[in-house]
TORBA-80067 format. One line per field, with one value per residue (C-alpha): residue in one letter; x, y, z. Coordinates in steps of 0.2 Angstrom, whole numbers. Layout:
N
res = (A  ...) .
x = (X  ...) .
y = (Y  ...) .
z = (Z  ...) .
//
This chain:
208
res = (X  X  X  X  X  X  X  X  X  X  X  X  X  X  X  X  X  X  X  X  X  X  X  X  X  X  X  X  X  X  X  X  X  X  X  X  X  X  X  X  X  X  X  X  X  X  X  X  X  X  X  X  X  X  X  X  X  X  X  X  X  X  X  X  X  X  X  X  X  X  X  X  X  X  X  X  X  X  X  X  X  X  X  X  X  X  X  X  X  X  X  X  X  X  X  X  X  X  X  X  X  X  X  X  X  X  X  X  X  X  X  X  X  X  X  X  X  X  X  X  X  X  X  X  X  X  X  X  X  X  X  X  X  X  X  X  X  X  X  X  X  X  X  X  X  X  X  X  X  X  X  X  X  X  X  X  X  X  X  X  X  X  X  X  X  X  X  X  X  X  X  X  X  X  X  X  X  X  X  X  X  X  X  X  X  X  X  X  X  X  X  X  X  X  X  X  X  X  X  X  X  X  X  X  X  X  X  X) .
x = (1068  1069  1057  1048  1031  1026  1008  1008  995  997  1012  1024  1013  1003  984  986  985  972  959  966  963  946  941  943  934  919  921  922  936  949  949  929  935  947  935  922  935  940  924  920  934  931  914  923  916  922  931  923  906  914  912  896  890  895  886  871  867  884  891  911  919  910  915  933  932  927  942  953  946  949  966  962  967  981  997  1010  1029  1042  1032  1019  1033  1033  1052  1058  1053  1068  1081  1072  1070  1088  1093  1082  1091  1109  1103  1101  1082  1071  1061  1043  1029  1011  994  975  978  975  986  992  1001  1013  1020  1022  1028  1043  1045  1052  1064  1061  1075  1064  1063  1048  1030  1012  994  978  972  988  984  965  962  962  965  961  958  968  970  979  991  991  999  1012  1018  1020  1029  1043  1057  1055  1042  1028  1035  1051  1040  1034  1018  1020  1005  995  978  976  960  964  984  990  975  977  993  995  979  990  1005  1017  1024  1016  1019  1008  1013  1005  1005  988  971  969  986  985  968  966  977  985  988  990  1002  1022  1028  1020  1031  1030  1040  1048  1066  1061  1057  1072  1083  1074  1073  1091  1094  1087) .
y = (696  683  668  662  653  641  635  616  612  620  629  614  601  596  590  580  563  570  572  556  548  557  551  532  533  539  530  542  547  558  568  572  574  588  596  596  604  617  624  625  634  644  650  654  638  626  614  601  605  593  579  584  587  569  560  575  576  567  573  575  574  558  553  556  546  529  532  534  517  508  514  528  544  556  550  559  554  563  562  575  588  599  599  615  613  605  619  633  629  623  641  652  642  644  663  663  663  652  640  638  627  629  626  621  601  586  585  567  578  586  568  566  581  576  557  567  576  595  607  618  622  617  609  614  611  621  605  608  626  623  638  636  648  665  665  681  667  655  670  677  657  659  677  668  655  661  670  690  704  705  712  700  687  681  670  662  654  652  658  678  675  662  665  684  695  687  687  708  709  702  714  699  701  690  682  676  660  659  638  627  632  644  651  650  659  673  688  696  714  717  705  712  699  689  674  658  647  643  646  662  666  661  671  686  684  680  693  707) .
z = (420  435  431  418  419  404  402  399  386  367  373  379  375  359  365  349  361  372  358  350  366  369  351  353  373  361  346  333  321  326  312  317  335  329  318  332  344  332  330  347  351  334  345  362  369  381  373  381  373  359  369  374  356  350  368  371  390  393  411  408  423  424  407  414  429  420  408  421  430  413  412  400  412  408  400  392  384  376  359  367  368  357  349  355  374  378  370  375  394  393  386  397  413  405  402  424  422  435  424  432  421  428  419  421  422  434  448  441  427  438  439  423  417  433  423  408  418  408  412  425  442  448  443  447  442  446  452  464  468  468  458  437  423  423  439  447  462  449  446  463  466  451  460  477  468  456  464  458  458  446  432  432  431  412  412  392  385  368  375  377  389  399  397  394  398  417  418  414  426  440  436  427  409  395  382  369  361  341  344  342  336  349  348  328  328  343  342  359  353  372  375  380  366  352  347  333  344  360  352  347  364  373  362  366  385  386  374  389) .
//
């Protein structure tokens, strides 16, 4: 292996601020915004369709736009790490591997995953590479990006259809990362690894 590509969302990051966030915009309790997520996710909907169930006919990326002008747009700290991000990237580049971290996410959160200062490479966002998860253009993107071929690449993510099934379509190695609801719930039988955290990964990809 040469490089390996983390998914940012439910694999670095907990979205637990982002539907906290979303939950307060539309005045409902979080613990009903959660619930309402789950279960459209529990469907193989759009997660989305959570906001649109509490404000029927809402338009989203509208939704989103007046959040962002009242100062309610993308934000994230060290708290929205997840507390094994910082170790496992740091051992994976110790081990000689090109750290990468690429998901579906605004361009302004490229920015803020740099603020932190993570131990990798280098940062993107589909909203960069104007092409979003699972794409084969989003992946074709990360191939062009991290140093290797293919199959010394490793894409790591929690979802197997918007993360793992992709990312063996395009030739890369995959792993699928048990983490969040859809992590916790969708199996990868498919996947080159299945893991329960990101320590565990690291000690097997600096193992090879």
């Amino acid at each position: 292996m040469r490089s390996v590509v983390f998914d940012i969302g439910e694999t670095l990051t907990s979205d637990t601020r982002y539907w906290g966030d979303w939950a307060r915009w539309l005045d409902v309790p979080t613990h009903t915004m959660s619930a309402l997520v789950g279960s459209v996710l529990a469907h193989g909907r759009d997660n989305a369709d959570a906001i649109r169930i509490i404000r029927p006919g809402v338009d989203v990326a509208a939704e989103w736009q007046a959040r962002q002008a009242a100062g309610q747009g993308d934000y994230l700290d060290e708290s929205d790490l997840y507390p094994d991000v910082r170790p496992a990237l740091s051992r994976l580049r110790e081990a000689g591997l090109w750290v990468g971290i690429a998901g579906n996410q605004n361009a302004a959160v490229s920015a803020l995953l740099a603020d932190l200062a993570l131990p990798a490479d280098a940062i993107a966002t589909s909203a960069e590479w104007g092409a979003s998860k699972p794409s084969p253009t989003f992946f074709e993107r990360v191939m062009e990006w991290a140093p290797g071929e293919p199959h010394e690449i490793v894409y790591v993510g929690d979802h197997p259809a918007n993360d793992v099934a992709p990312a063996q379509a395009a030739g890369l190695r995959a792993v699928h990362l048990r983490r969040g609801p859809i992590g916790l719930t969708t199996n990868a039988p498919d996947a080159d690894w299945t893991v329960n955290s990101l320590t565990e990964l690291a000690e097997l990809l600096a193992g090879l």
